[in-house]
N, C-alpha and C positions, 0 to 999 in steps of 0.2 A: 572290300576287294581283296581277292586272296589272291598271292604269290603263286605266279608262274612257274609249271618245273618242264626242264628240258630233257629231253632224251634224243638217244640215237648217236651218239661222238663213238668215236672210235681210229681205230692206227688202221691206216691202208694205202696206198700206195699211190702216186701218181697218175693220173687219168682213171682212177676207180669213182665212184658214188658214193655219196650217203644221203640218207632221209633223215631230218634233225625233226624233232615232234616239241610242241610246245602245247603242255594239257592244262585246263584254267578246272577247278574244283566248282566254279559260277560259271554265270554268261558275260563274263567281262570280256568276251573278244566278241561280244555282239553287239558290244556301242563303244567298244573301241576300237582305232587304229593301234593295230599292234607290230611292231617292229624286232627283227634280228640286227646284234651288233656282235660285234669279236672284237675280242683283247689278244695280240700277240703279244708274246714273251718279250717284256722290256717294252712294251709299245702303248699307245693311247689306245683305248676304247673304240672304237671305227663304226660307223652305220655300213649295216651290207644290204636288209631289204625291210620294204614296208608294204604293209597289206591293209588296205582301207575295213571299216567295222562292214560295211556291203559286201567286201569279194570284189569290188568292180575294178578298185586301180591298185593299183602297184606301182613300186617306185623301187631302183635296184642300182646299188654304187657301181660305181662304171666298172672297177675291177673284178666282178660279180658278173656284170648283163653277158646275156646268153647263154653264161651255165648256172646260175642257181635258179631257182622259180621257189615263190613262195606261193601258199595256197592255205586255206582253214575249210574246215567240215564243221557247220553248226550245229551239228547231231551229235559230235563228241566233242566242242569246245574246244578245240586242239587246231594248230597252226602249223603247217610244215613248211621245209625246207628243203627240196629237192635241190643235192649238190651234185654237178655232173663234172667230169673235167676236172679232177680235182690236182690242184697245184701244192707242192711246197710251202708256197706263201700264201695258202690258206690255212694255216696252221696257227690255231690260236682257240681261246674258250671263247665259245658262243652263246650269247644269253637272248633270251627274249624279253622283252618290256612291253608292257601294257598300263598303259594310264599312269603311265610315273611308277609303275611298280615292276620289279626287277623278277627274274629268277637266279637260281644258283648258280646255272654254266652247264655245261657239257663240254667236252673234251674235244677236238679233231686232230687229228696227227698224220699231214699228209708227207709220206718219204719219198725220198727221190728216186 
């Protein structure tokens, strides 16, 4: 199983978007459940959303539900992140995991 890498982080501002992309080099996100977590500055680890290996469920931390959406295309093995509404206190590295297996992070910096 090969290491997840994240893309799409970046500095923007309050109530703007981003798309977070998580790309697998295999089809490990075609039998596994693959989830988003973020790390704030000084803070634990946190789950934000999970996507079943079907696409059929979803499960999204309460401080999350109704503006991020997660989503995968199994044609490019990749996992997104649709962040809408974006907060201040969403401001933290975002990684993807899949089957126990981490990526490096991406970046969000949302300013007030």
């Amino acid at each position: 199983q090969v290491q997840p890498v994240e893309s799409g982080g970046g500095l923007v501002q309050a109530g703007a978007s981003l798309r977070l992309s998580c790309t697998a080099s295999d089809r490990t996100f075609s039998w596994n459940n693959v989830a988003w977590f973020r790390q704030a500055p000084g803070k634990d680890r946190e789950f934000v959303a999970r996507i079943s290996w079907s696409g059929q469920n979803t499960w999204y931390a309460e401080p999350v539900k109704g503006r991020f959406t997660i989503s995968k295309d199994n044609a490019k093995n990749t996992i997104y992140l649709q962040m809408n509404s974006l907060k201040p206190e969403d401001t933290a590295d975002y990684y993807c995991e899949a089957g126990g297996i981490w990526g490096q992070g991406t970046t969000v910096t949302v300013s007030s």
